[in-house]
N, C-alpha and C positions, 0 to 999 in steps of 0.2 A: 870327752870330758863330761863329766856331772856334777852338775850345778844345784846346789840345795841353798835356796833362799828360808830365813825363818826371821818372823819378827821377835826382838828382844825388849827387856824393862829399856835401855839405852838407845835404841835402835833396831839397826838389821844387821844379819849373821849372815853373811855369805860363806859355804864349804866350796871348794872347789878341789873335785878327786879323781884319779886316773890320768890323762896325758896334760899335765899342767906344770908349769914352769914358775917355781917363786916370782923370779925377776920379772915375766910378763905379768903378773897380780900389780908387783910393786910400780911397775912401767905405767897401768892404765890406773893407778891413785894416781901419781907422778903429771899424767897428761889431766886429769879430772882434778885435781886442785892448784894445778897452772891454769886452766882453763882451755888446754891442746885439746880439746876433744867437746863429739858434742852432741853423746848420746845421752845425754841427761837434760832437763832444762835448767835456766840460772835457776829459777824459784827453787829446787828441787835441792840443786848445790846448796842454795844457801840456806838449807834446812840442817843440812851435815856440819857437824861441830868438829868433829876429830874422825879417822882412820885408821886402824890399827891390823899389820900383816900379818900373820903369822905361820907356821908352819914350816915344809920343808918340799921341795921338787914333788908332784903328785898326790899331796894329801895339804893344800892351800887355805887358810881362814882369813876373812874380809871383814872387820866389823865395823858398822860406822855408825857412828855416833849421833843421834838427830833428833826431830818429828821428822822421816821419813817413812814412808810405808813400804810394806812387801810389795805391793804392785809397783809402785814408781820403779826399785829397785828391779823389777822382774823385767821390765819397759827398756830399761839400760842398758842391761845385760843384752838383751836383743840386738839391739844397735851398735853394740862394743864390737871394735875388729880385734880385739887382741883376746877376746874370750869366747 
């Protein structure tokens, strides 16, 4: 899977392309704004305003809404079991 982090005027752009699965994108928002997971810190959460999925099986977009930076996001990603 490939992972392309970019920071936006709103936030961070997450692509995610090749063996990637919608429902596990939406799965690990799902566990990270319940709070199930905890490869991000609180601080970090509670910079994210809104989450938005999109895309289809293989070609995945992540955009979140914040002050958060590309490294935080880059930090996360690292940690995540589901990506």
């Amino acid at each position: 899977m490939k992972k392309n982090v970019e920071k936006t005027q709103s936030g961070v752009s997450i692509k995610f392309q090749g063996v990637v699965q919608k429902q596990n994108i939406v799965k690990m928002v799902e566990n990270c704004s319940t709070g199930k997971c905890d490869c991000m810190s609180e601080s970090t959460k509670a910079k994210i305003k809104g989450m938005d999925v999109k895309g289809k099986d293989g070609d995945v977009s992540l955009n979140l809404d914040g002050e958060v930076t590309k490294q935080e996001i880059e930090a996360a990603l690292a940690k995540s079991k589901l990506v």
